[in-house]
C-alpha positions in Angstrom: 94.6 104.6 135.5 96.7 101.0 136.1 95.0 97.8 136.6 96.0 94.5 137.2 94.4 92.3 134.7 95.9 88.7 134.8 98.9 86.8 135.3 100.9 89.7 135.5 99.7 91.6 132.6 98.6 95.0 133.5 96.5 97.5 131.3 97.3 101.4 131.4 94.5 103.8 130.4 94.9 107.1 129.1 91.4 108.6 127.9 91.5 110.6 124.5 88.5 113.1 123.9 85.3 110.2 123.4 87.8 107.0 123.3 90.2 104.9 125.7 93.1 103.9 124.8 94.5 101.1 126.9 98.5 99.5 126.5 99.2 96.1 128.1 102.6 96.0 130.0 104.3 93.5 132.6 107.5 93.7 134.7 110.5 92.5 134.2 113.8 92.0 135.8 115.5 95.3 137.3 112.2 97.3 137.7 112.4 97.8 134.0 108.3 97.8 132.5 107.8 96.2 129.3 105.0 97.2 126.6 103.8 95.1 124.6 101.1 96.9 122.6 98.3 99.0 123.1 94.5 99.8 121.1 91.7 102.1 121.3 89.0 99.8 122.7 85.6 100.2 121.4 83.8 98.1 124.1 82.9 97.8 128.2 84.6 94.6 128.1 88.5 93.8 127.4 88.8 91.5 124.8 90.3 88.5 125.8 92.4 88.2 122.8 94.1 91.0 123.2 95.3 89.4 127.1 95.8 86.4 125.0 98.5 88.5 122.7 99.9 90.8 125.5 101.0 86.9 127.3 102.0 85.5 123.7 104.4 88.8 123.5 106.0 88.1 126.7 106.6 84.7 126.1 108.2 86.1 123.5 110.1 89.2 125.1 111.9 86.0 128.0 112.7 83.9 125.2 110.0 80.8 126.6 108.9 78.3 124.0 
């Protein structure tokens, strides 16, 4: 399942047996999709640090200070 979570940050799910795993992603230039890292969350509720880190990665990823 994809969702759109925030500011261009978008979470895919993939369920394994009891768990959810979820990877954050965002677009980039030439339809190319860029990961920036993924977790097996534990509760209802995304974390917001981990939004917080998938935007600090991609700040990262386009070179932006």
């Amino acid at each position: 399942m994809l969702k759109n979570i925030e500011d261009g940050i978008f979470e895919l799910r993939v369920s394994l047996e009891n768990r959810i795993s979820r990877s954050f992603y965002f677009y980039e230039f030439e339809k190319q999709i860029i990961f920036t890292h993924g977790f097996i969350k534990k509760e209802q509720k995304t974390l917001k640090n981990e939004i917080e880190r998938a935007k600090f990665i991609r700040k990262i990823w386009r070179g932006v200070k």
